[in-house]
N, C-alpha and C positions, 0 to 999 in steps of 0.2 A: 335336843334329842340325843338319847346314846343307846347304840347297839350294840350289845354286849356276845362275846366272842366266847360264850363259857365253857365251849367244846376245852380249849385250850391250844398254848402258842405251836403252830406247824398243823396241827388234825387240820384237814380239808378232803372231808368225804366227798369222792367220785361221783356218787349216784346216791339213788334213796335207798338199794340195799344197806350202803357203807354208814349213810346219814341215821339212818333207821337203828346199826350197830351202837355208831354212837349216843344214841339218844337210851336207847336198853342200858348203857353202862353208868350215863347219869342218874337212870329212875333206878338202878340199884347203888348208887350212892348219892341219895337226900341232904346228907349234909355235907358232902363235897359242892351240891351243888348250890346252896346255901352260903357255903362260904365264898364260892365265885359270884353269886348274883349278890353279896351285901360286898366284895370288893368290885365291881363294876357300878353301883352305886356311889361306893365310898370316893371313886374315880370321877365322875358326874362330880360329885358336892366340891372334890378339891378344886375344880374349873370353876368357881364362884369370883373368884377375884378375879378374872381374866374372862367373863360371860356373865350377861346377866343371867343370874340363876336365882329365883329365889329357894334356899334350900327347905325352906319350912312348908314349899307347895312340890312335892315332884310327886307324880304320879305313874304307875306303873301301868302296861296292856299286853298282852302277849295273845296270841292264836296258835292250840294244840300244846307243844311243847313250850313253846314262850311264855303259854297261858299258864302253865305248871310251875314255870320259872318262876312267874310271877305269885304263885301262888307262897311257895317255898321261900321267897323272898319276904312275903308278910309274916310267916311262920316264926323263920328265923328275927324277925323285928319286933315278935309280940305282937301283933295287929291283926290277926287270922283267927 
C-alpha cells in the first residue's frame, strides 16, 4: 500500500476550509498533479527489490479527490 502526499513536502491543512484551498489549486493544475501521482507511483515500483511487489499488477482507488487522483494518474499513463 502507498499513500501518496501529493499536496507537497510541509502543506498540512488545518481544517477542511485549508484542505478544500488546497485541493482547488491541484484541480487547477492537472498536470502538476499528474506528475506527482506518476512520481508516487514511480516510488511504489522502485520498492520492488526490497517488497514483494509485483510491478505488472498495481492498482489504483481513491474517494472524491483521491478518486480524481486516480483518475489523472490513468490519464497521464494512457490508460483512461
Amino acid at each position: 500500500v502507498l499513500v501518496a502526499d501529493v499536496y507537497g513536502k510541509g502543506v498540512r491543512p488545518k481544517d477542511d476550509k485549508a484542505a478544500a484551498a488546497q485541493v482547488g489549486k491541484m484541480y487547477q493544475d492537472l498536470p502538476g498533479l499528474r506528475v506527482r501521482a506518476t512520481a508516487a507511483l514511480n516510488a511504489l515500483r522502485a520498492q520492488a527489490a526490497k517488497a514483494p511487489i509485483d510491478t505488472d499488477r498495481i492498482g489504483a482507488l481513491g474517494y472524491c479527490f483521491g478518486g480524481k487522483t486516480v483518475l489523472e494518474l490513468a490519464r497521464e499513463r494512457g490508460q483512461a
